[in-house]
GUPAGU-133032 format. One record per residue (C-alpha): residue number from 1; residue in one letter; x, y, z. Coordinates in Angstrom, 1 decimal, always signed. Layout:
residues N
NODE kolmi fido      x      y      z
NODE   NUM    A      X      Y      Z
...
***
This chain:
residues 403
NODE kolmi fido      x      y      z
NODE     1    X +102.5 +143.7 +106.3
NODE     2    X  +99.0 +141.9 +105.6
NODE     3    X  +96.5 +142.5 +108.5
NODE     4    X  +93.0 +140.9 +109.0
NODE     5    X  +89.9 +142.4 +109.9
NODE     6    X  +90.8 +141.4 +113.7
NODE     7    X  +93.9 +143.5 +113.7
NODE     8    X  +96.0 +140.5 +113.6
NODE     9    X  +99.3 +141.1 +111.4
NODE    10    X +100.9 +138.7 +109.1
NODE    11    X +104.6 +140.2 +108.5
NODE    12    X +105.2 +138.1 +105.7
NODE    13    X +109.0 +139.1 +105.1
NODE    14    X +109.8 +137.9 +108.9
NODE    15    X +108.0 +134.8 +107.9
NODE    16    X +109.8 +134.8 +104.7
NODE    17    X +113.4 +135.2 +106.4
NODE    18    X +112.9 +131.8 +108.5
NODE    19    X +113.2 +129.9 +105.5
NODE    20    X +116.5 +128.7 +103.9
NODE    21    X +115.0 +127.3 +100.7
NODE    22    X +113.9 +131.1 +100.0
NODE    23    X +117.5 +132.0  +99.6
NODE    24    X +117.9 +130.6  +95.7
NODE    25    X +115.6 +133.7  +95.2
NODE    26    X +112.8 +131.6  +93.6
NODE    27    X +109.4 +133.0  +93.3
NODE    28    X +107.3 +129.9  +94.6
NODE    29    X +103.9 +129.0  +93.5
NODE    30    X +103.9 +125.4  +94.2
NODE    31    X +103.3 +125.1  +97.6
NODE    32    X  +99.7 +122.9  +97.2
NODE    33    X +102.4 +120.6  +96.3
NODE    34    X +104.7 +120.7  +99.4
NODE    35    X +105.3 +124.1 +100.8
NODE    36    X +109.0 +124.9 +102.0
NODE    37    X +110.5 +124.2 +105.5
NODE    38    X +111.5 +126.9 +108.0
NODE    39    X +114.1 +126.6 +110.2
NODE    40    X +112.7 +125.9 +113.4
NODE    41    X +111.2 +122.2 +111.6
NODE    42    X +114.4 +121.7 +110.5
NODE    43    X +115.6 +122.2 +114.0
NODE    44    X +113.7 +120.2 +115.5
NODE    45    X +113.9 +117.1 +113.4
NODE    46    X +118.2 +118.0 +113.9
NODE    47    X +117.0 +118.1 +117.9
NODE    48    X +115.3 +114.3 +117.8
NODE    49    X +118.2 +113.3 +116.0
NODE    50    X +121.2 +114.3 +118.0
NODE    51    X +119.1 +113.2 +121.3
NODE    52    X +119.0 +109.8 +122.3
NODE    53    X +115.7 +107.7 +121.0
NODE    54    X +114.5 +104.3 +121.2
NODE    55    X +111.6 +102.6 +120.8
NODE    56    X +109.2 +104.1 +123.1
NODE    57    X +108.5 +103.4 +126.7
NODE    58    X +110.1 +105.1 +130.4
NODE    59    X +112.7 +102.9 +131.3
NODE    60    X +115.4 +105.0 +129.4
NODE    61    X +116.0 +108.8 +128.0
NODE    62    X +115.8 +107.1 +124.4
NODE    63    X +112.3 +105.7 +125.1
NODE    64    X +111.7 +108.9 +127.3
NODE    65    X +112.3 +111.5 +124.2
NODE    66    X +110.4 +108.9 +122.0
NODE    67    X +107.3 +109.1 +124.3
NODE    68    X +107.3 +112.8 +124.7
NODE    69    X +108.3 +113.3 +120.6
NODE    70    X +105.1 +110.9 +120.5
NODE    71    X +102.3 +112.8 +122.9
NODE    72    X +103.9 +116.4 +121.5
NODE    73    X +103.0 +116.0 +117.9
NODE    74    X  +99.1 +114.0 +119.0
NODE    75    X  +98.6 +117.1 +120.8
NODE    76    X  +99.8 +120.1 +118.2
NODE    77    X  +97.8 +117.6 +115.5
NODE    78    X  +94.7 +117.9 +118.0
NODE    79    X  +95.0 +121.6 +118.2
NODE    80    X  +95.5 +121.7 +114.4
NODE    81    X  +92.3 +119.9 +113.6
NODE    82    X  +89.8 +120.2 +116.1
NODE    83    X  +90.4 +117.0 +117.7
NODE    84    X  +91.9 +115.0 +120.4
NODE    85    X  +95.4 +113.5 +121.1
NODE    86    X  +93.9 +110.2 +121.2
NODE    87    X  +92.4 +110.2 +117.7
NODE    88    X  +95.3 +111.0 +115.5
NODE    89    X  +97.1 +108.8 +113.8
NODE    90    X +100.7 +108.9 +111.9
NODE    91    X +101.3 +107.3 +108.6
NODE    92    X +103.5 +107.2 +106.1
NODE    93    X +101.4 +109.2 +103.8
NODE    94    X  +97.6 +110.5 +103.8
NODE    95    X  +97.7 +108.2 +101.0
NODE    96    X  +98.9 +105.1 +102.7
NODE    97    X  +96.4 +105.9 +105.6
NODE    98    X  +93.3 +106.6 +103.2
NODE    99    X  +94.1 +103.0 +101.5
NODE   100    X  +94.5 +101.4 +105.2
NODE   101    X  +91.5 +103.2 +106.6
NODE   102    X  +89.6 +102.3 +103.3
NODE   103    X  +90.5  +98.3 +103.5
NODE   104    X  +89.1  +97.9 +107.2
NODE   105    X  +85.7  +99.4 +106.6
NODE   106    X  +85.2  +97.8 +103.1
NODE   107    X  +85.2  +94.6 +105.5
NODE   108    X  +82.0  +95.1 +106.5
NODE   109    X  +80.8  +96.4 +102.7
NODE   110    X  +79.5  +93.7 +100.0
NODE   111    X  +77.2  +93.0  +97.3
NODE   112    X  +74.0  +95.7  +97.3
NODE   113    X  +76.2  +98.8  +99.1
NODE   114    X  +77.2 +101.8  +97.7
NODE   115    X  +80.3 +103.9  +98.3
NODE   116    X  +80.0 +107.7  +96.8
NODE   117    X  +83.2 +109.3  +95.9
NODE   118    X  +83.5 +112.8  +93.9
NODE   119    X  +85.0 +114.1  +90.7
NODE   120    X  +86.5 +117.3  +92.3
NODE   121    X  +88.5 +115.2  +94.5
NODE   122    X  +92.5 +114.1  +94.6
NODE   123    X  +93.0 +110.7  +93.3
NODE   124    X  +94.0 +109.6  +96.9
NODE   125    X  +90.2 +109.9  +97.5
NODE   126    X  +89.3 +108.2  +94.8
NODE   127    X  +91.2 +105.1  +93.9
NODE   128    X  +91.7 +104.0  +97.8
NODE   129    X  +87.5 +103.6  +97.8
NODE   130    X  +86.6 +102.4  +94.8
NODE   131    X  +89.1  +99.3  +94.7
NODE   132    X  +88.0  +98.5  +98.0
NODE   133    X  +84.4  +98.7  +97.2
NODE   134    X  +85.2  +96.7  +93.9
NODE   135    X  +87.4  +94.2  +96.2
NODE   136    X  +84.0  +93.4  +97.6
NODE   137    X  +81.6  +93.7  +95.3
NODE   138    X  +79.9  +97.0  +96.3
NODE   139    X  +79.1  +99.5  +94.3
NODE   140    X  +80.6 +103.2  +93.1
NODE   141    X  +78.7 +105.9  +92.7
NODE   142    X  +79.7 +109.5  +91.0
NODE   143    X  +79.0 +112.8  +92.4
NODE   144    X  +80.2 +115.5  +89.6
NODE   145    X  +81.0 +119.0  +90.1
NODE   146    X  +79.8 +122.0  +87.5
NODE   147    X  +82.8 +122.0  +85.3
NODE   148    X  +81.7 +126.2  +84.2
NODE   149    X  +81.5 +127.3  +88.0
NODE   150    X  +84.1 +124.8  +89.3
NODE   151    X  +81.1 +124.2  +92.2
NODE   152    X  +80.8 +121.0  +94.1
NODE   153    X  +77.4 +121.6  +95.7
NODE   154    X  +75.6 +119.8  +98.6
NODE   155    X  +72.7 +118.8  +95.9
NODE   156    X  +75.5 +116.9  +93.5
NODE   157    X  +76.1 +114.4  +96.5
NODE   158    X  +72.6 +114.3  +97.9
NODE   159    X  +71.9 +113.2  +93.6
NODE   160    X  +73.9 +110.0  +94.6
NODE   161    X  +72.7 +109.0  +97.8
NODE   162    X  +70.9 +106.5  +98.3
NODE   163    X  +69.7 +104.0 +101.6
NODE   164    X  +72.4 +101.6 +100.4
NODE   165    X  +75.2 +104.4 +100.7
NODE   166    X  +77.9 +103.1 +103.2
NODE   167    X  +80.7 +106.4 +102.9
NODE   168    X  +80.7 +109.5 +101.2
NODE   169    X  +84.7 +110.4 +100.5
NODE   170    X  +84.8 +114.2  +99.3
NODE   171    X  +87.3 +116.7  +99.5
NODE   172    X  +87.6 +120.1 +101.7
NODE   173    X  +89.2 +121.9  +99.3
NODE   174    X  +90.3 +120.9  +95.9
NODE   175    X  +93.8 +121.0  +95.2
NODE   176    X  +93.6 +121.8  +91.6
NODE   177    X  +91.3 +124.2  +91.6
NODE   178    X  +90.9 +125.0  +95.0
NODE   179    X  +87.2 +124.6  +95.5
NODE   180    X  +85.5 +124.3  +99.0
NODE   181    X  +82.4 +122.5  +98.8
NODE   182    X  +79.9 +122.9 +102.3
NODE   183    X  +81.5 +119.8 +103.9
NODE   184    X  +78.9 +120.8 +106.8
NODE   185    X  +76.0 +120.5 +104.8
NODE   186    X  +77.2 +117.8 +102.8
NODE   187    X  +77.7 +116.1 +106.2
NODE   188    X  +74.1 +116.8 +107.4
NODE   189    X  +73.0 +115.0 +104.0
NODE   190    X  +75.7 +111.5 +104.3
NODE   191    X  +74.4 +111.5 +108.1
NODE   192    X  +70.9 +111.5 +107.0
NODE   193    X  +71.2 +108.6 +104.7
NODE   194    X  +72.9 +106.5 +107.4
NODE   195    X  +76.1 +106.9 +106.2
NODE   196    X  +79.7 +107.3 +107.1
NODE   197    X  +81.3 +111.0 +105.7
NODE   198    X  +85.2 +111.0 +104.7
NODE   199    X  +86.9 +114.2 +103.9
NODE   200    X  +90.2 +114.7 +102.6
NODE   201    X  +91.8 +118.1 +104.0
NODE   202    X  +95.3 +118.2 +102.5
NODE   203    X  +95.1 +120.8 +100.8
NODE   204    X  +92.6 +122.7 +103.3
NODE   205    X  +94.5 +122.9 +106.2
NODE   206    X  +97.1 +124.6 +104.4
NODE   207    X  +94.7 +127.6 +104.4
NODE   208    X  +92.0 +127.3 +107.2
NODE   209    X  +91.0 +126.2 +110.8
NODE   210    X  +89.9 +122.7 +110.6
NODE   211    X  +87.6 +121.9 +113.0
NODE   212    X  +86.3 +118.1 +112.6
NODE   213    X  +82.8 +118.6 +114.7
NODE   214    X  +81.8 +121.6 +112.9
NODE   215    X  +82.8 +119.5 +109.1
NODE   216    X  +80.9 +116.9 +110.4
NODE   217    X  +83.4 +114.8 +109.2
NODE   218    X  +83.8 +110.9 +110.9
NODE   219    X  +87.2 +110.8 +109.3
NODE   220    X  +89.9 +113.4 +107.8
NODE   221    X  +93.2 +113.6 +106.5
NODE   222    X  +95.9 +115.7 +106.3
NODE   223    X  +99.6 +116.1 +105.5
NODE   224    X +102.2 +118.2 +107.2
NODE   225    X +104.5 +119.1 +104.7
NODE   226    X +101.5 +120.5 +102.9
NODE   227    X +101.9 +123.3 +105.8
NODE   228    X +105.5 +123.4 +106.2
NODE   229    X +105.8 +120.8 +107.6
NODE   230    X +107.9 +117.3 +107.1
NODE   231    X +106.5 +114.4 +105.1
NODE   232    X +103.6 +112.2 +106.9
NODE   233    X +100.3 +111.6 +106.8
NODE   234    X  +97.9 +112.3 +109.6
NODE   235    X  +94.2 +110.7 +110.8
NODE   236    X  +91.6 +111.4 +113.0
NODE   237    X  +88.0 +110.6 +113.4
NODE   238    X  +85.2 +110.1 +115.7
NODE   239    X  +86.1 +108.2 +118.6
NODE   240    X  +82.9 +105.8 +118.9
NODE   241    X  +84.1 +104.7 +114.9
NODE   242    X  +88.2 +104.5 +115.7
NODE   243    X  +87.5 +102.3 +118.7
NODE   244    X  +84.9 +100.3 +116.7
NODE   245    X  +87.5  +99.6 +113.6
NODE   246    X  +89.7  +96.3 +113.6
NODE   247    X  +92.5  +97.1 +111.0
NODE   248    X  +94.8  +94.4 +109.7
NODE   249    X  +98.3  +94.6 +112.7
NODE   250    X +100.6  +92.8 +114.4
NODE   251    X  +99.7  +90.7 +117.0
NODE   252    X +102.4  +91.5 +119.4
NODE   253    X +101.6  +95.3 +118.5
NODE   254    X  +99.3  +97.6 +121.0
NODE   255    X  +95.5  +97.2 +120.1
NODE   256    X  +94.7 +100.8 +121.9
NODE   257    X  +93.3 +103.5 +119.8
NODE   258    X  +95.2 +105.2 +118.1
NODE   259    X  +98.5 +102.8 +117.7
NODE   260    X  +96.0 +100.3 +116.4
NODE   261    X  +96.3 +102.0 +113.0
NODE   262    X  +99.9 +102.8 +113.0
NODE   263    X +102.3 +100.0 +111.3
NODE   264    X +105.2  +99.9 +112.6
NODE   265    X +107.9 +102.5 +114.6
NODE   266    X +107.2 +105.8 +114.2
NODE   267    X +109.6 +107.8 +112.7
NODE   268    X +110.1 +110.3 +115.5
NODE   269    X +112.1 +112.7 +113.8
NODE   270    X +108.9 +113.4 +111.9
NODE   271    X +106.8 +114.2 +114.5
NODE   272    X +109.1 +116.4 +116.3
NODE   273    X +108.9 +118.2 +112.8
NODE   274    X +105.1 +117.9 +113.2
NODE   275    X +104.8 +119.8 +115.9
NODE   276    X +107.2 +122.5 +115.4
NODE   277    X +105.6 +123.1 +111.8
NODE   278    X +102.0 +123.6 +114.0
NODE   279    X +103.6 +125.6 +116.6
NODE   280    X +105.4 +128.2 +113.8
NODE   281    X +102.0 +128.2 +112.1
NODE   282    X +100.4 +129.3 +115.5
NODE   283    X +103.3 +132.5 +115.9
NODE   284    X +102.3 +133.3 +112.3
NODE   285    X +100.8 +136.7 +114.3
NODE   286    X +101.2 +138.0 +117.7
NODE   287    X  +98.8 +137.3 +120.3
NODE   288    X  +98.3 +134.9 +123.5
NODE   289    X  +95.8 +132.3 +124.4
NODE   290    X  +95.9 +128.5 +123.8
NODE   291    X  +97.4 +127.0 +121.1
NODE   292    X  +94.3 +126.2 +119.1
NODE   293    X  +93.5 +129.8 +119.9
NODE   294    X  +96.4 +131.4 +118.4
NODE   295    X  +96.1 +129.1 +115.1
NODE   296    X  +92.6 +130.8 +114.3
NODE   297    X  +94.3 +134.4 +114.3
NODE   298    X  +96.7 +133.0 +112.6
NODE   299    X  +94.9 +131.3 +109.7
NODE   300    X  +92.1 +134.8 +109.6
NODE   301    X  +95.5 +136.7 +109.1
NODE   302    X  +96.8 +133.9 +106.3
NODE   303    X  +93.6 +133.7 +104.3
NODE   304    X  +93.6 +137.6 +104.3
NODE   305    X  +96.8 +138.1 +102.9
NODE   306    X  +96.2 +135.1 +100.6
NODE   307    X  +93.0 +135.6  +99.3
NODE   308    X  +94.2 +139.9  +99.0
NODE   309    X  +97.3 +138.2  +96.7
NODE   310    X  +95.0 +135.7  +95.0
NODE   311    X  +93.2 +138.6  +94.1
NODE   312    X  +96.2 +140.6  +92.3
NODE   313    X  +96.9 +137.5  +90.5
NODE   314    X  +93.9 +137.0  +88.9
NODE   315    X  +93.3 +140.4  +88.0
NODE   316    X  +96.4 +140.4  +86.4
NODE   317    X  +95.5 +136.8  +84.5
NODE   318    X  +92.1 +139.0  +83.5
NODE   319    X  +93.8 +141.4  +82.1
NODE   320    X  +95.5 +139.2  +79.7
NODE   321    X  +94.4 +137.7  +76.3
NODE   322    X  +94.4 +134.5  +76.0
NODE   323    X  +94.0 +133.0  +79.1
NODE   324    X  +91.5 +130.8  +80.7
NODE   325    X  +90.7 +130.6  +84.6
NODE   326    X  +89.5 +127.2  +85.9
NODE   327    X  +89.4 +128.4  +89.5
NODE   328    X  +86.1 +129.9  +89.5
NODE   329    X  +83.7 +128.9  +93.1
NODE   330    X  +82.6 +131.1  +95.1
NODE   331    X  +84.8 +129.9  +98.3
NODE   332    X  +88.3 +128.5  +97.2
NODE   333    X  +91.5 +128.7  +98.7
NODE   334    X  +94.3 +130.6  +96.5
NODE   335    X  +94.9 +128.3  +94.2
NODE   336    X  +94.8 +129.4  +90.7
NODE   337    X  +94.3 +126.6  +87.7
NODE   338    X  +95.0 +128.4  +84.6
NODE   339    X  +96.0 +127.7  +80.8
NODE   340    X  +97.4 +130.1  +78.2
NODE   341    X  +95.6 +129.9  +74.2
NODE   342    X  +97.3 +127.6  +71.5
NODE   343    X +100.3 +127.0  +74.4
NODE   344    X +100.8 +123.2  +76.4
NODE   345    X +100.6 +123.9  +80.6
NODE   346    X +104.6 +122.6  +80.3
NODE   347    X +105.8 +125.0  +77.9
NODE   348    X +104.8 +128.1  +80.2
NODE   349    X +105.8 +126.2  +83.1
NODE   350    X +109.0 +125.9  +81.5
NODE   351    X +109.0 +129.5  +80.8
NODE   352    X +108.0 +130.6  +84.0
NODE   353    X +111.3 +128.5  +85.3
NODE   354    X +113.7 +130.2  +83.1
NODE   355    X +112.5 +133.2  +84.9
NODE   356    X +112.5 +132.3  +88.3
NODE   357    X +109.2 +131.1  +89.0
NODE   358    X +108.3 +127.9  +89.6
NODE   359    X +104.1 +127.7  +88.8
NODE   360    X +104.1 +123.8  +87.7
NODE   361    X +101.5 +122.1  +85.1
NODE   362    X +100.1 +119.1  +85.0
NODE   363    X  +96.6 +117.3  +86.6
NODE   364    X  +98.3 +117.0  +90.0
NODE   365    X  +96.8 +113.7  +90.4
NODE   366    X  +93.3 +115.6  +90.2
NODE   367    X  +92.9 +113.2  +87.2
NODE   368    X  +89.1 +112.8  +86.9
NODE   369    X  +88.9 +116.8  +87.8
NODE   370    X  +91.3 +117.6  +85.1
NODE   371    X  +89.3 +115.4  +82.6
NODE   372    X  +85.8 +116.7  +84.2
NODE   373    X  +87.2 +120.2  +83.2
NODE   374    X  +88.3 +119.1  +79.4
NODE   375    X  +91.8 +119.3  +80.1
NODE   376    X  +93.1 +116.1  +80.3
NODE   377    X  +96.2 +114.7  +81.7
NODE   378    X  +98.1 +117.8  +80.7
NODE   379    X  +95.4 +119.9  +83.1
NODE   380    X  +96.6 +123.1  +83.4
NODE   381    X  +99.3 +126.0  +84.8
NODE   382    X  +98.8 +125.9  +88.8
NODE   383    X  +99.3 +128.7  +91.2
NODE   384    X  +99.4 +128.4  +94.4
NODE   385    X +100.0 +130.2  +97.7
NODE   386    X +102.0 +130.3 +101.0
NODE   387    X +102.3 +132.3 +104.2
NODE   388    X +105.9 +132.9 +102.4
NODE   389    X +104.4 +134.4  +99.1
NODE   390    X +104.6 +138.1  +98.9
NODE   391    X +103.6 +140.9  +96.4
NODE   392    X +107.4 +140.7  +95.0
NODE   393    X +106.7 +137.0  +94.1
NODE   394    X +103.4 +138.0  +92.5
NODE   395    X +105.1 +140.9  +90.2
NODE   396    X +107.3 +138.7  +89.6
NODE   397    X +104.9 +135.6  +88.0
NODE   398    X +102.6 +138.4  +85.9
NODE   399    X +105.6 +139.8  +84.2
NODE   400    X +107.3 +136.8  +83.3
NODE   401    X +103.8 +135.5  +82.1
NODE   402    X +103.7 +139.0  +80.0
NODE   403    X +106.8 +139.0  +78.3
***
């Protein structure tokens, strides 16, 4: 049992016994990758499956169960981020939707304006912005983060702003060394100069409440099956700028906000998925109250018994020769970068698999971090953690990284 300071418990090996995957007897640390898929997500994409769907509308039960499939997952998607049903919007990818989202503003960009993106950040927050910005002749600015601290500070974007600055893109958590720069106050300094503010929250709302008004954030991103969920992408934004965007579309296709930015059918299964991976998140503890209620005890439980297991792991990494710690802010979620003297990252990932652990290696397409933090493509060992992970798995990764 992990418990937070709210008396809200996290009992990890009920959590742990509504997942299939878990049955191979794996100790898994990849989750900032794609976290595994309990049962009642796999459910209910089986549920949209086996029930008849069409393309959506009232007319028939097909377009009846797509409607609802539709509205359930905008809603547990609100609840999730802080936002409303009629600002989020499905993709393919968080990818997918950064690139779309990143074409339709660089339409009113050219020659003379600036687009700031960060070091720290996922190359999906990256490479979506500055080929757009590029496509019109605007310019790309850098905002580095202190490679010894791992610190992305509100005074290493304010260095980069300027009254030409059209978007900030910055991430809420990094996902290879789990850094959380102050989005808020970064915010307050984008706002100031006029501009738009971005954020990229894959990997942090896998680990916290998202709220997009307190972020300050016109736009965000997320991905389910980064929270046990199936694989989408997922939008929302302020509703003054989603009403005032004109993306590339169909011309038979709905112009209302949000289908406006969604290409195509939905894949409905998906959604269904969505929402039951948001609702399972929600029963992480006991407790009533709206959903959006019941996610905040839920996550104060999660970071508790994270952070408490992020903590073992590290001491245990300290306590080892050899070994250098890249996952070194202040406020990070419980991911753990980490590389081994005189060894390459996929030789003890390698060794950690013949053991039972899967810890991958690489740069995670954090490519400019990775470089940033004199690692290179090979970046390092990364560890990361689950509302699944428990003190077994942890034993588990120190001794196989002792022996």
């Amino acid at each position: 049992m992990s418990s937070d300071t709210t008396g809200h418990t996290l009992d990890v090996q009920a959590i742990r016994s509504c997942f299939p995957a878990l049955k191979a007897g794996t100790a898994r640390f990849d989750a900032p990758g794609g976290t595994q898929t309990p049962q009642p997500v796999i459910d209910a994409i089986t549920d949209a499956l086996t029930r008849p769907l069409a393309n959506r509308g009232t007319l028939t039960e097909g377009a009846r169960n797509a409607e609802a499939i539709v509205a359930g997952a905008r809603s547990a998607m609100a609840d999730l981020l802080g936002s409303e049903a009629d600002r989020v919007v499905f993709g393919r990818s968080a990818t997918q939707l950064v690139y779309d989202l990143a074409r339709t503003l660089a339409k009113g960009w050219g020659p003379g304006d600036e687009v700031v993106v960060s070091r720290l950040d996922h190359d999906s927050n990256i490479r979506p912005w500055t080929q757009a910005a590029e496509a019109v002749g605007a310019t790309v600015r850098w905002a580095d983060f202190d490679p010894a601290t791992g610190e992305l500070g509100a005074g290493h974007i304010e260095d980069v702003l300027s009254p030409r600055t059209r978007l900030v893109a910055v991430t809420a958590a990094s996902n290879l060394i789990g850094t959380c720069p102050d989005i808020p106050a970064v915010a307050s300094l984008v706002h100031r100069a006029g501009a738009l503010l971005h954020v990229d929250a894959v990997h942090y709302a896998s680990h916290a409440t998202v709220d997009l008004a307190a972020l300050g954030a016109d736009t965000l991103v997320c991905s389910p099956y980064k929270f046990l969920g199936p694989h989408l992408g997922v939008l929302t934004g302020r509703r003054e700028l989603l009403h005032s965007l004109h993306p590339d579309k169909l011309l038979p296709s709905s112009d209302a906000v949000p289908e406006r930015f969604e290409l195509g059918t939905l894949p409905y299964e998906l959604l269904a998925g969505t929402t039951a991976a948001v609702d399972f998140l929600a029963g992480l503890t006991a407790g009533s109250g709206s959903r959006r209620e019941r996610l905040g005890h839920a996550f104060t439980a999660l970071t508790s018994h994270e952070d408490r297991l992020r903590g073992r792991i590290e001491e245990g990494l300290s306590a080892m020769g050899g070994v250098t710690v890249y996952s070194r802010a202040a406020r990070r979620t419980p991911t753990t970068l980490f590389t081994l003297e005189g060894t390459d990252p996929g030789d003890v990932s390698r060794r950690l698999a013949e053991r039972g652990v899967d810890a991958p290696a690489g740069s995670f397409y954090a490519l400019e971090a990775s470089h940033r933090l004199g690692l290179g493509e090979g970046g390092g060992v990364r560890v990361g953690l689950a509302p699944y992970t428990c003190d077994e798995d942890v034993d588990r990764l120190l001794n196989a990284l002792a022996l």
